[in-house]
Each structure stands twice: as structure tokens, then as C-alpha cells.
PDB file as gemmi writes it, atoms N, CA and C in Angstrom:
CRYST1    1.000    1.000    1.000  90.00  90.00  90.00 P 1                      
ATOM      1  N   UNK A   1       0.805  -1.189   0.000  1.00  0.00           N  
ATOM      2  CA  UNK A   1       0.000   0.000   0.000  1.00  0.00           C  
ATOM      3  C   UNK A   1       0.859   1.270   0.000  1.00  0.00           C  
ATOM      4  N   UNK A   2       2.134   1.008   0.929  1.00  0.00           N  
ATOM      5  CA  UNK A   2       3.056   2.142   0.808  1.00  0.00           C  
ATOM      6  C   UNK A   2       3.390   2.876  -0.552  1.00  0.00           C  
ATOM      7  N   UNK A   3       3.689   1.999  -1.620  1.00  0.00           N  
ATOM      8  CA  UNK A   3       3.809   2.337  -3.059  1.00  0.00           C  
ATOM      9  C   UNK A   3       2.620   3.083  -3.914  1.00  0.00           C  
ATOM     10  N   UNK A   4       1.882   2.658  -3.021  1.00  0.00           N  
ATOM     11  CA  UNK A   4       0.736   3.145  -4.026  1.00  0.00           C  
ATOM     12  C   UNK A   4      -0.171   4.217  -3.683  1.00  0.00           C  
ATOM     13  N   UNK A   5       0.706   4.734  -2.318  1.00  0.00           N  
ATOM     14  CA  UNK A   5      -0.053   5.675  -1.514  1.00  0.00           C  
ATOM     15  C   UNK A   5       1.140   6.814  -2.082  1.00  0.00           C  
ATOM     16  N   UNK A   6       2.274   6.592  -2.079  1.00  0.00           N  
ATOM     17  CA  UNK A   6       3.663   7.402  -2.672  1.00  0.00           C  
ATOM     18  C   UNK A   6       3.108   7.918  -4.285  1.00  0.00           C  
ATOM     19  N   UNK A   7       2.484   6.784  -5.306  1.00  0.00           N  
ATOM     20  CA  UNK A   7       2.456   7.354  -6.402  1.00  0.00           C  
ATOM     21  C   UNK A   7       1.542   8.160  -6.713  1.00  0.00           C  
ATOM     22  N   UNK A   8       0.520   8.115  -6.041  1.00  0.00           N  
ATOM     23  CA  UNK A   8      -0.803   8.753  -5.761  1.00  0.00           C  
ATOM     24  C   UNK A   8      -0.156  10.275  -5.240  1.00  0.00           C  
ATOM     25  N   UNK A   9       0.279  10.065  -4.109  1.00  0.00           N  
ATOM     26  CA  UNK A   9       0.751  11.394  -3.894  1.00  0.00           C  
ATOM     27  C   UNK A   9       1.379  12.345  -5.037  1.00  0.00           C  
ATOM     28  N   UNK A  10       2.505  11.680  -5.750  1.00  0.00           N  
ATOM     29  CA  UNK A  10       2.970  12.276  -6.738  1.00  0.00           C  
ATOM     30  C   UNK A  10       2.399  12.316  -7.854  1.00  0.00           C  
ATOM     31  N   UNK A  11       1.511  11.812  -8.055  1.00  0.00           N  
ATOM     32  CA  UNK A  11       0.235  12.280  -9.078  1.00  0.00           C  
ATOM     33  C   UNK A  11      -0.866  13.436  -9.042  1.00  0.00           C  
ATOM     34  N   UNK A  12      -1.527  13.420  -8.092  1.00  0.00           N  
ATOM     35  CA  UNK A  12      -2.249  14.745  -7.126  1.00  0.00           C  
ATOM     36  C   UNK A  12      -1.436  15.234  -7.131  1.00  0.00           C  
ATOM     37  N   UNK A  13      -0.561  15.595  -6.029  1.00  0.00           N  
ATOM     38  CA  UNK A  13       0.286  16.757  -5.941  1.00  0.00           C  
ATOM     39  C   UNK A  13       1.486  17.068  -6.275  1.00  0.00           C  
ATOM     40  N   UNK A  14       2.521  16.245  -6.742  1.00  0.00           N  
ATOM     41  CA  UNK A  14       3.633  16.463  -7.732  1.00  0.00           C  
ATOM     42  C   UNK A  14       3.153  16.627  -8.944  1.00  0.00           C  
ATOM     43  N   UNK A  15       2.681  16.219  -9.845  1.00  0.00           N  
ATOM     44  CA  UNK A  15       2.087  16.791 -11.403  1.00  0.00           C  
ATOM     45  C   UNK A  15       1.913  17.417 -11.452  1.00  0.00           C  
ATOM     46  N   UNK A  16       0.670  18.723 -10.401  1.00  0.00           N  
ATOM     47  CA  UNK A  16       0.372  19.919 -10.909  1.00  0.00           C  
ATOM     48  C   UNK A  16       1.487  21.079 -10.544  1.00  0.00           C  
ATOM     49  N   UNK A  17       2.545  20.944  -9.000  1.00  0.00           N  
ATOM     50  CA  UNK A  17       3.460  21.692  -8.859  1.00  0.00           C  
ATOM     51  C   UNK A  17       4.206  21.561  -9.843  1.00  0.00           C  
ATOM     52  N   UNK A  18       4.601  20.728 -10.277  1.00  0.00           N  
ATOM     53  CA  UNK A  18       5.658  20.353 -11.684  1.00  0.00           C  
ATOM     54  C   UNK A  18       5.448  21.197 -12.958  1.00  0.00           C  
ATOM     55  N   UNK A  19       4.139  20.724 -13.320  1.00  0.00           N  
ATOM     56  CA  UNK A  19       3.247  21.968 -14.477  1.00  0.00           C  
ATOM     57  C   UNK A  19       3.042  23.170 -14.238  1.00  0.00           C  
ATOM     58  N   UNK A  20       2.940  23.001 -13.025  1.00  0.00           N  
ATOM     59  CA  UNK A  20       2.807  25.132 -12.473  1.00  0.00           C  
ATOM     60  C   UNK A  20       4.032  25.325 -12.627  1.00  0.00           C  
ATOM     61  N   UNK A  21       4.978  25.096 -12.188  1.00  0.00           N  
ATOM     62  CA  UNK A  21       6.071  25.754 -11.988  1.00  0.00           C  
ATOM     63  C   UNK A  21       6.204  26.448 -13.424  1.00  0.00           C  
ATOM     64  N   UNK A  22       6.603  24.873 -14.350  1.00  0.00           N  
ATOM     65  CA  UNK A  22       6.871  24.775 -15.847  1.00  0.00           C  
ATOM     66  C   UNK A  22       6.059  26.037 -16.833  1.00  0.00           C  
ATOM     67  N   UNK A  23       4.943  25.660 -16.426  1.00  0.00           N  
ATOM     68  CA  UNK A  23       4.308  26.734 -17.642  1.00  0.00           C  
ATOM     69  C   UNK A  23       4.600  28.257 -16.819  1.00  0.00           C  
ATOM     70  N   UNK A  24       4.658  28.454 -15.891  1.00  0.00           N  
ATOM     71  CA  UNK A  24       5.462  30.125 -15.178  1.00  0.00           C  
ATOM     72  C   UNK A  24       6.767  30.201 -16.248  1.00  0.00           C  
ATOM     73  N   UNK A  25       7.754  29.131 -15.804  1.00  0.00           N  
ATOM     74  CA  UNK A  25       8.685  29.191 -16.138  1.00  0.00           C  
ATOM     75  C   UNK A  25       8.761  29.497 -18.119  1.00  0.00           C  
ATOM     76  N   UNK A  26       7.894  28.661 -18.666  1.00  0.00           N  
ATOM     77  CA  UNK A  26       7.572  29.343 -19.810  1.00  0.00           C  
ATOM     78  C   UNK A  26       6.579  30.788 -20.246  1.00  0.00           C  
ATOM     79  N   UNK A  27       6.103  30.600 -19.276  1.00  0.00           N  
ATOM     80  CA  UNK A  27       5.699  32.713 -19.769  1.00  0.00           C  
ATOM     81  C   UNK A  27       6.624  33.301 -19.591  1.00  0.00           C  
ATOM     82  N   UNK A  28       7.749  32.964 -18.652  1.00  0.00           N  
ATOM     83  CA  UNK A  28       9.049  34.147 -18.082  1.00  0.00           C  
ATOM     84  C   UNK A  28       9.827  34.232 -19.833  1.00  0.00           C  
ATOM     85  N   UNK A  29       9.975  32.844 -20.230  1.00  0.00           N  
ATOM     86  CA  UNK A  29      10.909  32.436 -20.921  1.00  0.00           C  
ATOM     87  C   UNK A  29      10.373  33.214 -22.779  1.00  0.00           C  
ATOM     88  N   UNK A  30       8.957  33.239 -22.932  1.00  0.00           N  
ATOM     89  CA  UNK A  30       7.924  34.214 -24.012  1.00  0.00           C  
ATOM     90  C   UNK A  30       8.346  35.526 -23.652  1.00  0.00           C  
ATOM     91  N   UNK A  31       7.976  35.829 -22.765  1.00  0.00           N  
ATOM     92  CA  UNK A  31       8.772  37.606 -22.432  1.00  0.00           C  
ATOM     93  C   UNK A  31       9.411  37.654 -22.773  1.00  0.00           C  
ATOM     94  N   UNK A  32      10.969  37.087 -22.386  1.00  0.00           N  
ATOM     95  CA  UNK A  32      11.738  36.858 -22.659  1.00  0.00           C  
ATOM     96  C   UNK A  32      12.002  37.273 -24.051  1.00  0.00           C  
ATOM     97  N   UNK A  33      11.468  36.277 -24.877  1.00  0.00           N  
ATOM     98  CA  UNK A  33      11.893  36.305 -26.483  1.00  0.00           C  
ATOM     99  C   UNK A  33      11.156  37.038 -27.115  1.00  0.00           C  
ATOM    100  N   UNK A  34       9.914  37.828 -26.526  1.00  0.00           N  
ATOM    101  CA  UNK A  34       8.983  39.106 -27.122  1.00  0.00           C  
ATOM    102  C   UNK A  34      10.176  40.566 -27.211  1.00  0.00           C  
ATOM    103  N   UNK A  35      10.480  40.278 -26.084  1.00  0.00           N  
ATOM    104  CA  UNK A  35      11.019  41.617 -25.533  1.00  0.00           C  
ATOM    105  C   UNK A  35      12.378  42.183 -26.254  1.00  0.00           C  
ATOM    106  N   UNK A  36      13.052  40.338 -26.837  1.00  0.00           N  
ATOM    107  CA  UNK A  36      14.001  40.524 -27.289  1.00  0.00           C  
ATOM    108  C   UNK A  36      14.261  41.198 -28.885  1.00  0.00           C  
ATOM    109  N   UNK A  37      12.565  40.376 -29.170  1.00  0.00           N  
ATOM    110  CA  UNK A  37      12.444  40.200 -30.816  1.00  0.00           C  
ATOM    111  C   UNK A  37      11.964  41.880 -30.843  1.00  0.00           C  
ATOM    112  N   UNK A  38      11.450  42.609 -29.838  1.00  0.00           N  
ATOM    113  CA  UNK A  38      11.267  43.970 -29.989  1.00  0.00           C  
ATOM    114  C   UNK A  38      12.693  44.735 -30.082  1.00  0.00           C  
ATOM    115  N   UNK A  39      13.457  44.558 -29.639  1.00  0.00           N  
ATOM    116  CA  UNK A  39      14.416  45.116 -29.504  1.00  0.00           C  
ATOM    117  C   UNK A  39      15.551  44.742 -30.514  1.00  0.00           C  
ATOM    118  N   UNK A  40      15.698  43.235 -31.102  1.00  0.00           N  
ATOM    119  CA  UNK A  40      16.113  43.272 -32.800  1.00  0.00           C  
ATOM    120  C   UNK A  40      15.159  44.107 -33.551  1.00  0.00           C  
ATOM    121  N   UNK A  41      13.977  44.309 -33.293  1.00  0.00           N  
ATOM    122  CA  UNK A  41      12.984  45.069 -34.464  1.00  0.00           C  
ATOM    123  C   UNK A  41      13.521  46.322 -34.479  1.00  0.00           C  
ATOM    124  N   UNK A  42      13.600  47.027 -33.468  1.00  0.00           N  
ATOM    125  CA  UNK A  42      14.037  48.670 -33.168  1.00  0.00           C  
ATOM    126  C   UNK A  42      15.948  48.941 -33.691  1.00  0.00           C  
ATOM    127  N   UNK A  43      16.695  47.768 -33.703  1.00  0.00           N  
ATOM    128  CA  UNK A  43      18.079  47.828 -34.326  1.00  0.00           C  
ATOM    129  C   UNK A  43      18.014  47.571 -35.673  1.00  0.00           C  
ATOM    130  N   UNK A  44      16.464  46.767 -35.994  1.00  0.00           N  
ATOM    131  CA  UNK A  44      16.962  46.599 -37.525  1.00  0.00           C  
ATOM    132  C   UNK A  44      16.463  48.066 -38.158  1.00  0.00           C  
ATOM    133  N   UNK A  45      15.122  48.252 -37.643  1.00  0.00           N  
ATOM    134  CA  UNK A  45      14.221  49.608 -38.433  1.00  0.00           C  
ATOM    135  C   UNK A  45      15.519  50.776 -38.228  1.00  0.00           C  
ATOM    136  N   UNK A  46      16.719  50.706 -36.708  1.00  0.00           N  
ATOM    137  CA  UNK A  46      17.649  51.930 -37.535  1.00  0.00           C  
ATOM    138  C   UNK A  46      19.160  52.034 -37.919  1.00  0.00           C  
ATOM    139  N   UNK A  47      19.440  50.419 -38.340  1.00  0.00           N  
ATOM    140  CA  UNK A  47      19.805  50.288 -39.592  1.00  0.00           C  
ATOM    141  C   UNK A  47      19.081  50.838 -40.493  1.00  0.00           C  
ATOM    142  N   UNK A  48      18.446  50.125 -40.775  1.00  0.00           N  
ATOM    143  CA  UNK A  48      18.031  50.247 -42.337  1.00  0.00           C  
ATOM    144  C   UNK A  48      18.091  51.759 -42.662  1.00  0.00           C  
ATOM    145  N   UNK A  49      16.811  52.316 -41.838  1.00  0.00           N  
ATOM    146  CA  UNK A  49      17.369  54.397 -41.621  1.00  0.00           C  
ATOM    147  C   UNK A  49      18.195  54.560 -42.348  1.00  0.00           C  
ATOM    148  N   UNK A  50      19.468  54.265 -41.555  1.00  0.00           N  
ATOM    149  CA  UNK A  50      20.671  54.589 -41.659  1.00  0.00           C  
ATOM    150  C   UNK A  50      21.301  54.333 -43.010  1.00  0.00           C  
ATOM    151  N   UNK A  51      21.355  53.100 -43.540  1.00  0.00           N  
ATOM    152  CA  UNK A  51      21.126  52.534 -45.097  1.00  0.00           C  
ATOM    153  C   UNK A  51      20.650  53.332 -45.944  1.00  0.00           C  
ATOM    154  N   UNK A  52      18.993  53.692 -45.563  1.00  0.00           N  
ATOM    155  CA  UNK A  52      18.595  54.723 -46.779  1.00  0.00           C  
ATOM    156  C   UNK A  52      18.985  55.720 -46.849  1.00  0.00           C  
ATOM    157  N   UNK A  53      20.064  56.287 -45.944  1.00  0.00           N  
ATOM    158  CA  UNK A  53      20.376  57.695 -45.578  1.00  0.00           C  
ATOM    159  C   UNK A  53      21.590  58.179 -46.607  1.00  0.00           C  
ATOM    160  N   UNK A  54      22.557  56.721 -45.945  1.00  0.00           N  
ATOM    161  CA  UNK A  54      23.579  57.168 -47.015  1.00  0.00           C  
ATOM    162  C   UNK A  54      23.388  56.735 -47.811  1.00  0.00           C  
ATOM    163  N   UNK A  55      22.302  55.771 -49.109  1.00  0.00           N  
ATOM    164  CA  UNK A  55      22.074  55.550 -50.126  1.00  0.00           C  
ATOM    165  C   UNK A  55      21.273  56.935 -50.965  1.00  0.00           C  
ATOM    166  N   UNK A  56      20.705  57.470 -50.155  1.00  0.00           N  
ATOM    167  CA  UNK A  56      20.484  59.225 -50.769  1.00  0.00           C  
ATOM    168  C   UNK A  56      21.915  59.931 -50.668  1.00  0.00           C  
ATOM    169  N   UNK A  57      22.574  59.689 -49.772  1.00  0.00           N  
ATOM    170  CA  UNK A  57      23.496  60.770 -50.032  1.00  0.00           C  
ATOM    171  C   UNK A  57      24.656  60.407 -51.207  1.00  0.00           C  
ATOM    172  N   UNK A  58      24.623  58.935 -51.714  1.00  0.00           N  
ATOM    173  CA  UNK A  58      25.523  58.317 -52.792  1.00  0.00           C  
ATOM    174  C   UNK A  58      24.255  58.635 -54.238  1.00  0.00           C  
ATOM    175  N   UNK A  59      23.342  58.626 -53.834  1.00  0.00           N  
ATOM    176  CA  UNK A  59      22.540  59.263 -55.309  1.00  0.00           C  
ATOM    177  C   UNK A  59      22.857  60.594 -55.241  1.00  0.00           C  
ATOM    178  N   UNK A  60      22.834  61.707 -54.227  1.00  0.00           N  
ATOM    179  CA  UNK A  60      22.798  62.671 -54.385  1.00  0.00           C  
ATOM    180  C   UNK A  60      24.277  62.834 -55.241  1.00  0.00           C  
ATOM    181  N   UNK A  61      25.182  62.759 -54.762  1.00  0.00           N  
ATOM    182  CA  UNK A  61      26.831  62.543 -55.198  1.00  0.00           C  
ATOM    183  C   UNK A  61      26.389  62.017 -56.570  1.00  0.00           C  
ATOM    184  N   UNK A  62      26.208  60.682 -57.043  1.00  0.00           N  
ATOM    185  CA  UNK A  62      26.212  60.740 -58.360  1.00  0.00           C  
ATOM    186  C   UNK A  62      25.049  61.374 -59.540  1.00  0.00           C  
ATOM    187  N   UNK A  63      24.165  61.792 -59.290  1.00  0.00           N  
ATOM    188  CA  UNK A  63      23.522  62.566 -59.498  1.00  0.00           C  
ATOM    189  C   UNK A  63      24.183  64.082 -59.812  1.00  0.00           C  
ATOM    190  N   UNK A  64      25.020  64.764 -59.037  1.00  0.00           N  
ATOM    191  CA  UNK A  64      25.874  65.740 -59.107  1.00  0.00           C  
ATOM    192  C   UNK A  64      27.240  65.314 -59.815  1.00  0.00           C  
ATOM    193  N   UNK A  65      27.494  64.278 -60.048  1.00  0.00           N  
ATOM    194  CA  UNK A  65      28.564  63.685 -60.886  1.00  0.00           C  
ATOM    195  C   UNK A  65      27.950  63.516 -62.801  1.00  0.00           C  
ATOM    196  N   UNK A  66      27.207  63.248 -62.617  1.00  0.00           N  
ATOM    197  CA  UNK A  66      26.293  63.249 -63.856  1.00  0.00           C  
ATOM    198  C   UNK A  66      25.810  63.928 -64.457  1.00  0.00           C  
ATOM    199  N   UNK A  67      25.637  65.172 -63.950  1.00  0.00           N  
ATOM    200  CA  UNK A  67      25.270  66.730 -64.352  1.00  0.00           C  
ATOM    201  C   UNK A  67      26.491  67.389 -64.970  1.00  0.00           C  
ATOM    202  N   UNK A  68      27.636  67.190 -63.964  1.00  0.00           N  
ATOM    203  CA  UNK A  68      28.777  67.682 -64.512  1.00  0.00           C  
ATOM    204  C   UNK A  68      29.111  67.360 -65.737  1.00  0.00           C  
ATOM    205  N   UNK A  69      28.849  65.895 -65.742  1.00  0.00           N  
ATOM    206  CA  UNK A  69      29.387  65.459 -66.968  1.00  0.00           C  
ATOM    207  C   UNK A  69      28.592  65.697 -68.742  1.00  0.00           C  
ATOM    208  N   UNK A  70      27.452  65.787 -68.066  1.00  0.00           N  
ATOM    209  CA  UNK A  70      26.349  65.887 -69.411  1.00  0.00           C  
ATOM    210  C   UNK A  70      26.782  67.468 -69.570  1.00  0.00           C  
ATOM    211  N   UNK A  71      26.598  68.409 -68.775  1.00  0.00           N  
ATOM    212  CA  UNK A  71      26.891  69.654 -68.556  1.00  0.00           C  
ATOM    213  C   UNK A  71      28.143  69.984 -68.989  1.00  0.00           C  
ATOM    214  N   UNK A  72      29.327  69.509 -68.741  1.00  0.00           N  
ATOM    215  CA  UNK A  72      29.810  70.105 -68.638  1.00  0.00           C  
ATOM    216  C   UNK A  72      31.092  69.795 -69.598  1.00  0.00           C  
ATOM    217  N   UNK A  73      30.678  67.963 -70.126  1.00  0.00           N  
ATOM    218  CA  UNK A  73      31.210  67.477 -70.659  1.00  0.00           C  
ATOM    219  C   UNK A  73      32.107  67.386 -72.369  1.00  0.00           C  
ATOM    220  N   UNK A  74      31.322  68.423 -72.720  1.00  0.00           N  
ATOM    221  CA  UNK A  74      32.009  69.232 -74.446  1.00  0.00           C  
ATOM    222  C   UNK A  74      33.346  70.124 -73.716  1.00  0.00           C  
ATOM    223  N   UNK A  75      32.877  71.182 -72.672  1.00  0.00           N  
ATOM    224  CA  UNK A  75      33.723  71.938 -72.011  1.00  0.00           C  
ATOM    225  C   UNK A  75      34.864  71.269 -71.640  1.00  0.00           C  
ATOM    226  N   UNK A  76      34.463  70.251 -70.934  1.00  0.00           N  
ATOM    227  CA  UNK A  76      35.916  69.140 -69.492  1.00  0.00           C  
ATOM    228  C   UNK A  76      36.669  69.424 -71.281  1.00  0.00           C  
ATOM    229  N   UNK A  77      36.548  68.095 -72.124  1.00  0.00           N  
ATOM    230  CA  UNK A  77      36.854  67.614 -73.410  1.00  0.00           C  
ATOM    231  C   UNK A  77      38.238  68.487 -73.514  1.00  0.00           C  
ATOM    232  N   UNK A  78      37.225  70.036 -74.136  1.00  0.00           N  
ATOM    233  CA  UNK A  78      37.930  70.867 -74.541  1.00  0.00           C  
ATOM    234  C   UNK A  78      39.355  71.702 -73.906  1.00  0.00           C  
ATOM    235  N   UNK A  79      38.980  72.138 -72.573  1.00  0.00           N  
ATOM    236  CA  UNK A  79      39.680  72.465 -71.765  1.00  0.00           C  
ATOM    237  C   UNK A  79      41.118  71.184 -71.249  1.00  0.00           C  
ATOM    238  N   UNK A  80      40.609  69.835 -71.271  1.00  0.00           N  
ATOM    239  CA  UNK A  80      41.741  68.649 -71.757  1.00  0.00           C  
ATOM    240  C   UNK A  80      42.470  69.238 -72.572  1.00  0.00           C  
ATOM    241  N   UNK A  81      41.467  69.391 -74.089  1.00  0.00           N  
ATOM    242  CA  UNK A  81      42.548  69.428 -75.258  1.00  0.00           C  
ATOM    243  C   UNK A  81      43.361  70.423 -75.253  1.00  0.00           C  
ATOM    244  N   UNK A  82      42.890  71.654 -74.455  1.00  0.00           N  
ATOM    245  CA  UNK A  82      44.098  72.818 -74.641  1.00  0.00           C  
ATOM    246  C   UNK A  82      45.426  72.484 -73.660  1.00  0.00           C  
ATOM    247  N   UNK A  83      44.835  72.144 -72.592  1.00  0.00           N  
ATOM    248  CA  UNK A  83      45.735  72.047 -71.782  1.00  0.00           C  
ATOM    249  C   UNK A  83      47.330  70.989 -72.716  1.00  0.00           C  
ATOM    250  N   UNK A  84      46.628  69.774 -72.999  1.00  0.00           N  
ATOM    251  CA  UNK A  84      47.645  68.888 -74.017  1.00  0.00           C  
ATOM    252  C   UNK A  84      48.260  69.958 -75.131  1.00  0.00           C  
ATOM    253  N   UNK A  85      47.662  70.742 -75.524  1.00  0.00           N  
ATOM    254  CA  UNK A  85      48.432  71.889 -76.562  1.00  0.00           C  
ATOM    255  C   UNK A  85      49.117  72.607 -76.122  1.00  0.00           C  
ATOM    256  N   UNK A  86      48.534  72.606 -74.439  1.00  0.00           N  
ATOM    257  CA  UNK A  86      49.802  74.268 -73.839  1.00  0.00           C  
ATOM    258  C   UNK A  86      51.381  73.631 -73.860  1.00  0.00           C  
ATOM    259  N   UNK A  87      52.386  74.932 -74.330  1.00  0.00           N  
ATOM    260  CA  UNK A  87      53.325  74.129 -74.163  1.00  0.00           C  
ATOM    261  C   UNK A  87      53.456  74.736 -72.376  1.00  0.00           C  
ATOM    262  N   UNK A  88      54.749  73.409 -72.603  1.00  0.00           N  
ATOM    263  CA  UNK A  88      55.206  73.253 -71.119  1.00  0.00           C  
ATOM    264  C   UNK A  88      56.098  74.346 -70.828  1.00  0.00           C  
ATOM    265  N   UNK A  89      55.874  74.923 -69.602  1.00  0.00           N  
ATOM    266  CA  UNK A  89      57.195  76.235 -69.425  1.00  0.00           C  
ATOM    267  C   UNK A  89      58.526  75.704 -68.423  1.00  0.00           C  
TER     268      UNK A  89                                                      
END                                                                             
């Protein structure tokens, strides 16, 4: 009867302390990985920011590189060619 009064016990009342504990221990452990996955979310959104920031400022640059050149590009040419004609002093 001793055995069977022991497993009984740990059935009633060891199973559910066991499961209480456990499922606590898994809400701690969900926080946990909510809180974390918020906080990769907030490093990635400023990356990326940061990404689009200097990807405007490398359009802006070639954008202003490209003007020059359509612009300015008969002129550059020319101003080359004299320079190759100047003589040397």
C-alpha cells in the first residue's frame, strides 16, 4: 500500500506543482523572447534608416557627378585638349 499511496501522492500533488512551476517558467521564458524580438525590431528599423540615408546621399553625389558630366562634358573635353596643346614652361 506504501507504493501506491507514494504514487498517488505524486500524481495529485507532484504533477500539478511540476506543471505550475513549468508553464510560469515558460511565460518568463515568451517575455523573454517578445522583448528581445522587440528590440532586434528597433536595431533593424535603424539600420536600415541609416542605409537609406547614405544611399540618398551616394545618389545625391552621383547625381551631381552626372550633371557635370552631361553639362559640362564638351567643355571638361575641350579644356583637356588645350591644356595637351599648352606648351610646357
Amino acid at each position: 500500500m506504501d507504493g501506491n499511496m507514494i504514487a498517488f501522492f505524486l500524481i495529485v500533488v507532484g504533477l500539478p506543482v511540476i506543471l505550475g512551476i513549468g508553464s510560469e517558467m515558460f511565460k518568463r521564458w515568451l517575455k523573454y523572447k517578445e522583448a528581445m524580438s522587440k528590440v532586434i525590431a528597433s536595431e533593424t528599423a535603424e539600420k536600415a534608416a541609416q542605409y537609406a540615408a547614405h544611399t540618398e546621399r551616394l545618389e545625391q553625389r552621383v547625381r551631381v557627378l552626372e550633371r557635370i558630366i552631361t553639362d559640362r562634358g564638351v567643355a571638361v573635353a575641350e579644356e583637356i585638349e588645350q591644356l595637351r596643346d599648352a606648351p610646357l614652361n
